[in-house]
C-alpha positions as CSV (number, residue, x, y, z in Angstrom):
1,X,200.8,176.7,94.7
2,X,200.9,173.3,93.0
3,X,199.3,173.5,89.7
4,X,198.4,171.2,87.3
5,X,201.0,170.3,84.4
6,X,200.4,171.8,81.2
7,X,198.9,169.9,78.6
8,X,200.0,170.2,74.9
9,X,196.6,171.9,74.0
10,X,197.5,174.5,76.9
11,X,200.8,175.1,75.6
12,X,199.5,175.9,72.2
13,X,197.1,177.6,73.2
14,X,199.4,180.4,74.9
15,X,201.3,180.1,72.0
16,X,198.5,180.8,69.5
17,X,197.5,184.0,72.2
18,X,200.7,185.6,72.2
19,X,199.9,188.3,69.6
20,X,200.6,191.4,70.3
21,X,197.9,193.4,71.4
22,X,198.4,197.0,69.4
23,X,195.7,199.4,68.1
24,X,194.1,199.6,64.4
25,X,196.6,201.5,62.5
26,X,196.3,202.1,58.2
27,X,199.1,200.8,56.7
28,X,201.1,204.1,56.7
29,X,201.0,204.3,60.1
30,X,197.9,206.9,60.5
31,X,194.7,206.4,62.7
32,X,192.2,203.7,61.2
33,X,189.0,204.7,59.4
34,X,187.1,201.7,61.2
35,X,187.4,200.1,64.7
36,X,189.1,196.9,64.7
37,X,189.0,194.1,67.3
38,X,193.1,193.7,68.7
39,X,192.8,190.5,69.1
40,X,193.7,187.8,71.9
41,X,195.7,190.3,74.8
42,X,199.3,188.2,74.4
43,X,201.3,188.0,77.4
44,X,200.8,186.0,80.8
45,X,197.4,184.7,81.2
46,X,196.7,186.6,84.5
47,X,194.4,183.9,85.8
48,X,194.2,179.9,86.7
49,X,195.6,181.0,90.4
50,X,194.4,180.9,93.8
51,X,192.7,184.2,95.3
52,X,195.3,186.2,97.5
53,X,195.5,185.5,101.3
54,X,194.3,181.9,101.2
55,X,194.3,179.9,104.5
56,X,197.1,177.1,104.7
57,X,193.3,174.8,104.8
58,X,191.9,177.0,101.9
59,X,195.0,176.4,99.6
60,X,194.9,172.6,100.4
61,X,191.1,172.4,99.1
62,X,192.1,174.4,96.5
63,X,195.1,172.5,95.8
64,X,193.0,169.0,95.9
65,X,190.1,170.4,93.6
66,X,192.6,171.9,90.7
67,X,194.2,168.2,90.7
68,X,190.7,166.8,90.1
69,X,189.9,169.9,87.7
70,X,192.5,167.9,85.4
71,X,192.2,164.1,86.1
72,X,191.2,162.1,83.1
73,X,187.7,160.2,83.5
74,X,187.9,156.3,81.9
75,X,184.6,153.9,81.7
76,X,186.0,151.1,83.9
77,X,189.7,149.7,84.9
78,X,191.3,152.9,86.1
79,X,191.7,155.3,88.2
80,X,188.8,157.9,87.4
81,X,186.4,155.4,86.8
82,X,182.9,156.4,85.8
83,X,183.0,158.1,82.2
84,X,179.4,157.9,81.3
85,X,177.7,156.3,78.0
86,X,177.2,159.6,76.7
87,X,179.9,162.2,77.0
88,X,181.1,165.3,75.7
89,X,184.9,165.4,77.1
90,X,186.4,163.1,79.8
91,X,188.4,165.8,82.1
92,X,187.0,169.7,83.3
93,X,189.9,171.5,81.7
94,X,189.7,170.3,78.7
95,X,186.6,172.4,78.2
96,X,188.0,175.3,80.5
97,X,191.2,175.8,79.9
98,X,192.0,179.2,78.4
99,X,193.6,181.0,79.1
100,X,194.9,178.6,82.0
101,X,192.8,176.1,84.1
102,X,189.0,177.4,84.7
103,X,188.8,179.2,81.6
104,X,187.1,178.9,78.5
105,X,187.2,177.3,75.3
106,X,190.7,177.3,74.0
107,X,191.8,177.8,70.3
108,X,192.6,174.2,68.9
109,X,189.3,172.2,70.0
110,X,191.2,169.5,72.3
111,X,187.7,167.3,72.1
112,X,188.3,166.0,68.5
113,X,190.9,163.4,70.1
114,X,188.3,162.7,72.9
115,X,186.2,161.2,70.3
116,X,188.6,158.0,69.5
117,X,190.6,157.5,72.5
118,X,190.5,153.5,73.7
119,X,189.1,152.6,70.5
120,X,186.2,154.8,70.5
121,X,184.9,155.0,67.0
122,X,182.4,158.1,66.8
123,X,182.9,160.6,64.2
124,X,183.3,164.5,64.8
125,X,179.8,166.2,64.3
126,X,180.1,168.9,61.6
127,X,180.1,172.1,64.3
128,X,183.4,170.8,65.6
129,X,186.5,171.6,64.2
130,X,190.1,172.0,65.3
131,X,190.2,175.7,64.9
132,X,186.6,175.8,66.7
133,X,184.9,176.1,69.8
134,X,184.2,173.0,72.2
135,X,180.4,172.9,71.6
136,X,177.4,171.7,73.9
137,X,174.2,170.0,71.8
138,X,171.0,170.6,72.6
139,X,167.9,169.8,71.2
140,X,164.6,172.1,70.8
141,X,162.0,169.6,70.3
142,X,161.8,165.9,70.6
143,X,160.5,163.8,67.6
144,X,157.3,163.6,68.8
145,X,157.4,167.1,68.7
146,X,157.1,168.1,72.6
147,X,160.0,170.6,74.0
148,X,163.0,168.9,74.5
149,X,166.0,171.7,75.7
150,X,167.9,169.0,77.0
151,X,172.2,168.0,76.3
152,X,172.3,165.5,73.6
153,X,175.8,164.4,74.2
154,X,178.2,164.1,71.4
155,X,180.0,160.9,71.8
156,X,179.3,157.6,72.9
157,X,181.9,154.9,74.9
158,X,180.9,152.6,72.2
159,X,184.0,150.5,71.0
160,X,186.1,151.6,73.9
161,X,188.7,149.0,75.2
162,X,187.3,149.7,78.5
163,X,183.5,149.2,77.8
164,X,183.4,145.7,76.0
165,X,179.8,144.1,74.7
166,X,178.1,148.1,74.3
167,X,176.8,149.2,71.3
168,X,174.9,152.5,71.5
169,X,174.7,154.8,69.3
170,X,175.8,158.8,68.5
171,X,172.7,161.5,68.1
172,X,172.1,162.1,64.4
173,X,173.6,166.3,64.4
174,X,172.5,166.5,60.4
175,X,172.1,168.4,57.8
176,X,175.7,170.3,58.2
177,X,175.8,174.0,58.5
178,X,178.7,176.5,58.8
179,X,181.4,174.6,60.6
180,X,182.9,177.8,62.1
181,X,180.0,179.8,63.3
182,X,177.7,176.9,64.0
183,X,174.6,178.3,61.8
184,X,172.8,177.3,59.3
185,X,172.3,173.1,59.7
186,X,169.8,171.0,61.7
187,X,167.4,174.2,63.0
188,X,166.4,171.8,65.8
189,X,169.8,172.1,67.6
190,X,171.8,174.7,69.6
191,X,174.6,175.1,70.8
192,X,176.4,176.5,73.8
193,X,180.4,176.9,74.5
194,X,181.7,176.5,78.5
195,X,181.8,179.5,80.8
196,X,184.7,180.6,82.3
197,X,184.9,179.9,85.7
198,X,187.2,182.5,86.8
199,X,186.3,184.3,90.0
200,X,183.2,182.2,90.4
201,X,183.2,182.5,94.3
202,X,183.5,185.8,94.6
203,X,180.2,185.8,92.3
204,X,178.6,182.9,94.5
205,X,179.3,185.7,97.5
206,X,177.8,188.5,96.4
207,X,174.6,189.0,98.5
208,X,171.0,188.7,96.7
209,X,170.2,192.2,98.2
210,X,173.2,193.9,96.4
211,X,172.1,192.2,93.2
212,X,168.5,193.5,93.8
213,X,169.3,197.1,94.7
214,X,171.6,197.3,91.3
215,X,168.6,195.8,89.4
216,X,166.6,198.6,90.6
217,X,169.0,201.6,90.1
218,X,169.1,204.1,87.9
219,X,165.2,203.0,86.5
220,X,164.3,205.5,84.2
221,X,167.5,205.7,81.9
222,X,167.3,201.5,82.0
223,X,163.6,202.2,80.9
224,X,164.5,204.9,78.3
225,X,166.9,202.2,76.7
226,X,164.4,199.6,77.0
227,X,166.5,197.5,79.7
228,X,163.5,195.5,81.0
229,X,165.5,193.6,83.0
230,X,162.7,190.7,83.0
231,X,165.0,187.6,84.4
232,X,165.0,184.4,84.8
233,X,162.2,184.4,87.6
234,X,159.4,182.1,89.1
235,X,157.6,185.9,90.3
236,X,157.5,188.0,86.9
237,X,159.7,191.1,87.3
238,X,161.8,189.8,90.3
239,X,165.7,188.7,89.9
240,X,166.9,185.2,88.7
241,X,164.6,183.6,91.6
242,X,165.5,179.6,92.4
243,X,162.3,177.6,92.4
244,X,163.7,175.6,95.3
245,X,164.4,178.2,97.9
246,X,163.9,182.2,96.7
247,X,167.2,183.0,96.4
248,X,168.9,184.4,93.2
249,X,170.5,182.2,90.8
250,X,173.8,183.5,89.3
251,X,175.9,180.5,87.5
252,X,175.4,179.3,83.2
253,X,174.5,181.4,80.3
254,X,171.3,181.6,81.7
255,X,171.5,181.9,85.2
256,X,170.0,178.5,85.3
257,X,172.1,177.3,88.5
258,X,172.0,178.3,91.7
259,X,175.5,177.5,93.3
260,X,179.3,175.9,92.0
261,X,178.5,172.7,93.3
262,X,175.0,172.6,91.2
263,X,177.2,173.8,88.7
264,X,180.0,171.4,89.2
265,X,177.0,168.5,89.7
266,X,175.3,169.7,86.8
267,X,178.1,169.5,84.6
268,X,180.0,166.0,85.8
269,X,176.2,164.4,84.9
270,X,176.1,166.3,81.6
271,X,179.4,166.8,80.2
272,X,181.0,163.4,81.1
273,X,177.8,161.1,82.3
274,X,179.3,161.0,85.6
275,X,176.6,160.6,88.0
276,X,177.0,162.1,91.7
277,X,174.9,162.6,94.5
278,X,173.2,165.7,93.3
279,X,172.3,163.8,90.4
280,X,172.5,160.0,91.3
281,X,170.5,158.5,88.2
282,X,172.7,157.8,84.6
283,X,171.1,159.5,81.8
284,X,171.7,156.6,79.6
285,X,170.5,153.3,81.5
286,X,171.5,150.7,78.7
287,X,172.2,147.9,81.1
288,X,175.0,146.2,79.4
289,X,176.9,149.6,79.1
290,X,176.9,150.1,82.7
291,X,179.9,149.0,84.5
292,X,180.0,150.6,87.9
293,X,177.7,151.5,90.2
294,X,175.5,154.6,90.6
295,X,176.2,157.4,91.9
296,X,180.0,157.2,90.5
297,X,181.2,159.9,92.5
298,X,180.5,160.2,96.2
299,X,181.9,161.3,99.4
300,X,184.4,159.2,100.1
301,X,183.8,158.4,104.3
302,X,187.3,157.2,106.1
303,X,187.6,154.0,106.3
304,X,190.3,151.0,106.9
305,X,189.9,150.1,103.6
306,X,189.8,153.2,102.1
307,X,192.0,155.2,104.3
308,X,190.6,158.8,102.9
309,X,191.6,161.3,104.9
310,X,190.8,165.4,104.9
311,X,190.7,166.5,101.6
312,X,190.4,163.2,100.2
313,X,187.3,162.4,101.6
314,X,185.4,165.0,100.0
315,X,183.6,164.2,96.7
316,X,184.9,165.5,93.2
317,X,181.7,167.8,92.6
318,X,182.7,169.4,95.3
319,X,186.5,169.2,95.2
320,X,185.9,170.9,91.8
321,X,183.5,173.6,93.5
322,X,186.4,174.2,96.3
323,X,188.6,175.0,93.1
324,X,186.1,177.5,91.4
325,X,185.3,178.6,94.9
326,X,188.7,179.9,95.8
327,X,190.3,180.4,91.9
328,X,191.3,184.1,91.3
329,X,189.6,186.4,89.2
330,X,191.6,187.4,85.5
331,X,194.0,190.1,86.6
332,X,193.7,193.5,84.3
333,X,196.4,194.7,81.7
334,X,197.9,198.0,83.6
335,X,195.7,201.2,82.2
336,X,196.3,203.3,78.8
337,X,195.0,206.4,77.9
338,X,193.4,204.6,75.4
339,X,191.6,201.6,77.7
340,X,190.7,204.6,80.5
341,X,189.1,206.6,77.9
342,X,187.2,202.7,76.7
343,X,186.0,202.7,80.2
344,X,183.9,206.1,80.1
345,X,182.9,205.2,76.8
346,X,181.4,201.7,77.8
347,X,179.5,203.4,80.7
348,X,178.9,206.3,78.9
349,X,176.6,204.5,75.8
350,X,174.8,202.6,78.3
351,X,176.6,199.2,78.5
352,X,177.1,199.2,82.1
353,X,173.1,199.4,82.1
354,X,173.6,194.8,82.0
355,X,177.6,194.8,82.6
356,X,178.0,196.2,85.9
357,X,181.4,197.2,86.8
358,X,181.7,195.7,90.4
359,X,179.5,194.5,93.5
360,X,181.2,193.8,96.6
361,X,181.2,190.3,98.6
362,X,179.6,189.6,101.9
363,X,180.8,187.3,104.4
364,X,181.6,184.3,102.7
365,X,183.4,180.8,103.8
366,X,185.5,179.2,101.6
367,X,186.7,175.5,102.5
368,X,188.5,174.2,106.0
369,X,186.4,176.0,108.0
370,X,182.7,176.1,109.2
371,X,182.7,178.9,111.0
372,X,185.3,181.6,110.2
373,X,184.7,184.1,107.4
374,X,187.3,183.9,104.5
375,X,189.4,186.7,104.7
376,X,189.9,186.1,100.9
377,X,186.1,186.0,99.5
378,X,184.5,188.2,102.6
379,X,183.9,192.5,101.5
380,X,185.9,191.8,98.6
381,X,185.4,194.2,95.4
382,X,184.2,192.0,92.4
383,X,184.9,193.6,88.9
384,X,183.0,191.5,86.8
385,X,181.7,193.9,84.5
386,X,177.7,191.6,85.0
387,X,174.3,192.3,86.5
388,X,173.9,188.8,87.0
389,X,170.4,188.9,85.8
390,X,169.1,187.8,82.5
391,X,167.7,189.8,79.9
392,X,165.9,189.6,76.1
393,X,168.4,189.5,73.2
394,X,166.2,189.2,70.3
395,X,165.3,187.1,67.5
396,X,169.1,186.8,66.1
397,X,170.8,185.4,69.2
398,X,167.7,183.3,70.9
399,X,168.3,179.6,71.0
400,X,164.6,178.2,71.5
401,X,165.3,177.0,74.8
402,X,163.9,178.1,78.5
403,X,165.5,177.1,81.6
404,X,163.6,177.8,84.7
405,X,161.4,181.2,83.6
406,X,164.8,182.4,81.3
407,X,162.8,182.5,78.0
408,X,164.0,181.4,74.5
409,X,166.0,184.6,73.8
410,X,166.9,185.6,78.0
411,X,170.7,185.1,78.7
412,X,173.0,186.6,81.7
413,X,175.0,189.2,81.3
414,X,178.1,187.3,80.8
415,X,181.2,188.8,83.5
416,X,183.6,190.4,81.0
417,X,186.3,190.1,83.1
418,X,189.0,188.0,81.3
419,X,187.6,188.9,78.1
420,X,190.6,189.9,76.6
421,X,192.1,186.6,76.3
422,X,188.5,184.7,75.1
423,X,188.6,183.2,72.2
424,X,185.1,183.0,71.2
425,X,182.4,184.7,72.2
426,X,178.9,184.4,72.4
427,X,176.4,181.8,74.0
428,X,177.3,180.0,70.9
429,X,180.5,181.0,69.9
430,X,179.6,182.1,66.9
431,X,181.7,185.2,67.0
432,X,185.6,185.1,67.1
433,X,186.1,188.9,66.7
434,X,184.7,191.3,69.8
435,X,183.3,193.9,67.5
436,X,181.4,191.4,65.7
437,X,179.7,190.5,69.4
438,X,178.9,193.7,69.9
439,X,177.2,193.6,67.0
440,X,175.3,190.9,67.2
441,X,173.7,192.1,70.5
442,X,171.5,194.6,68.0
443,X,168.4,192.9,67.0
444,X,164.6,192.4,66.8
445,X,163.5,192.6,70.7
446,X,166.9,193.1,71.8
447,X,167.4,195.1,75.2
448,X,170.9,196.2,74.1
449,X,169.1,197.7,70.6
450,X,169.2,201.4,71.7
451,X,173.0,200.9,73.6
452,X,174.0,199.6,70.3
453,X,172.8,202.6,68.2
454,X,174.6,204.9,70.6
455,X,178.1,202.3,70.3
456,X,177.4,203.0,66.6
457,X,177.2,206.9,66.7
458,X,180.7,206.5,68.3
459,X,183.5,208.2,66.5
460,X,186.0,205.3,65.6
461,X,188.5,206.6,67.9
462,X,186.0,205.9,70.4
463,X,184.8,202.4,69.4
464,X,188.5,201.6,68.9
465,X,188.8,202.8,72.7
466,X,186.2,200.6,73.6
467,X,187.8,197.3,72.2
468,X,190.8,197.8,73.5
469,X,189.4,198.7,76.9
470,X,187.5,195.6,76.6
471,X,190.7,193.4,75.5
472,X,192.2,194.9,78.9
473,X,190.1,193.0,80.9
């Protein structure tokens, strides 16, 4: 396949994730007295690929959407025209990028040279650092006091060569909290860090009624633990429910979207004020900063003057949900007695209960073909270790905002898969060590409160079994 060239950033960032990944051992060599998180898994990064047994048509949409995945978005003048007023990054992989393209947050924050880049002058909000997670704003409340939840972007194309005669201004982030963890600071913001996007079509395929029937099983030891399962639903009790049509939503840390190219949408609007046809309006209508016309991304019909032909023709929303659509899920280190022994603990405490091994795929169609099954996403087995649903994690992780019925303290179970080469974890990233995670799942109204007592009861051997199970993946 044709990929994308590697960036700097990318190239340190497998640099800075080629530690060795080795258990906890006491300096003389004897079994550690405490579990220990191993670290970022070193070695290839197992992902960023196509799925296996892609159609010649397939692997051109792929092809087409990982190009766009890394084009660089300017306001006016170029190529990628469009950059909004308010953005938080100008290209998709620079948000999703580790380990390879359609990750997640990689280890030195590429965002901070975002910020100045054609004479941009906006300074770097306190909860971004170079050592950091890339971080999404949002606000609680607006000053009038009324629920807010929105993005609050972090920069602003102020001062840029390419946007001459606008002045707008940056959000006020202040008072400064923790740089690192993000706490502490303005209490009226939160903050989330991008989802990888790994496997996502093999998630978009998975049928409602398989996500249903897992909800449902094994009840009484889900009740025992005080799994609820109450997600993010328009009909109390039922699964992640869209308001539009009925059918269960599956993509963001709170199962807030419905498919890849509302995610995709979602995102070009949000993350780099690029408006499209599923969301045509700018969010910033300051008349002398606009300098193209809305939407900025469309289809793009065949002309004589534009001469797009198939892939071309297709918009960048959905070029970029062709490339999530069809981009493989993180291949597995091989098995140890160690990681084998992980996965019965895992199951074993109860955190299987939200982290669901696998589901398997209906028929699904890709891209370049309306009518034939993909022989790639169709009865496919899809280990990503999530229940897809949303569910109460207490006081210490809520973020005060709802999105459709997922309350202030509902997220998904986020797929594990690939989480041995995450950086940070978290809705927040607040955490960069996986023990620490785990820990943080314990507290007042938590579902995972009673899984976590029985993780804690673990012998260390056990726990330690369970990390580096979980750094496997």
């Amino acid at each position: 396949m044709t990929t994308p060239r590697k960036s700097a950033v990318q190239v340190l960032v497998l640099a800075v994730c080629a530690a060795v990944f080795v258990p906890a051992l006491l300096p003389s060599g004897g079994p550690a007295k405490v579990a220990v998180d191993p670290g970022v898994r070193g070695g290839a990064p197992g992902a960023g690929g196509p799925l296996n047994n892609l159609t010649a048509d397939e692997t051109t949409f792929f092809q087409d959407g990982a190009t766009r995945f890394a084009e660089v978005e300017v306001v006016a003048g170029g190529a990628n025209n469009g950059l909004g007023l308010r953005f938080n990054s100008n290209q998709c992989l620079s948000c999703h990028s580790q380990p390879a393209p359609g990750g997640s947050s990689p280890a030195q924050n590429p965002i901070i040279a975002v910020a100045t880049l054609s004479g941009a002058k906006n300074a770097i909000p306190w909860f971004i650092i170079p050592n950091g997670p890339i971080r999404e704003a949002r606000f609680k409340r607006n000053p009038n006091g009324t629920n807010d939840g929105g993005v609050h972007d972090l920069f602003v194309i102020s001062g840029r060569t390419d946007a001459p005669g606008c002045n707008i201004a940056q959000p006020d982030f202040l008072p400064a909290g923790n740089p690192a963890t993000g706490q502490g600071g303005n209490s009226n913001i939160i903050f989330r860090i991008p989802t990888p996007t790994f496997g996502a079509g093999l998630i978009e395929a998975i049928p409602d009624s398989a996500i249903l029937a897992n909800m449902q099983a094994n009840a009484s030891e889900k009740s025992e633990l005080g799994i609820t399962g109450h997600p993010n639903a328009h009909l109390s009790g039922n699964a992640n429910l869209s308001a539009n049509d009925g059918t269960i939503t599956r993509f963001g840390w709170k199962a807030q979207n419905k498919s890849l190219i509302m995610f995709a949408g979602e995102a070009y609007n949000v993350e780099m004020g690029i408006s499209n046809q599923l969301f045509p309006q700018e969010r910033d209508e300051t008349p002398e900063c606009l300098y193209v016309p809305s939407p900025n991304d469309t289809l793009n019909f065949t002309t004589t003057t534009t001469g797009a032909t198939n892939p071309a023709v297709v918009s960048d929303i959905e070029a970029f949900a062709n490339f999530m659509r069809m981009l493989a899920p993180p291949v597995p280190a091989p098995s140890t007695p160690s990681t084998v022994n992980g996965r019965a603990a895992f199951i074993k405490v109860g955190c299987a209960h939200c982290h669901t091994p696998s589901f398997t795929t209906g028929k699904s169609i890709a891209s370049g073909s309306s009518i034939s099954p993909s022989v790639s996403m169709s009865n496919q087995v899809v280990n990503l270790w999530s229940d897809l649903l949303v569910h109460h994690m207490g006081k210490a992780l809520a973020d005060g905002i709802t999105q459709g019925s997922a309350g202030p303290d509902e997220f998904r179970s986020a797929p594990l898969w690939g989480v041995g080469q995450r950086v940070f974890f978290l809705h927040d990233g607040r955490a960069t060590d996986l023990l620490e995670a785990i820990e943080d799942h314990k507290s007042p109204g938590s579902e995972a409160d009673k899984v976590i007592d029985r993780f804690n009861r673990l012998k260390v051997q056990d726990k330690q079994d369970i990390l580096n199970f979980l750094r496997s993946l």
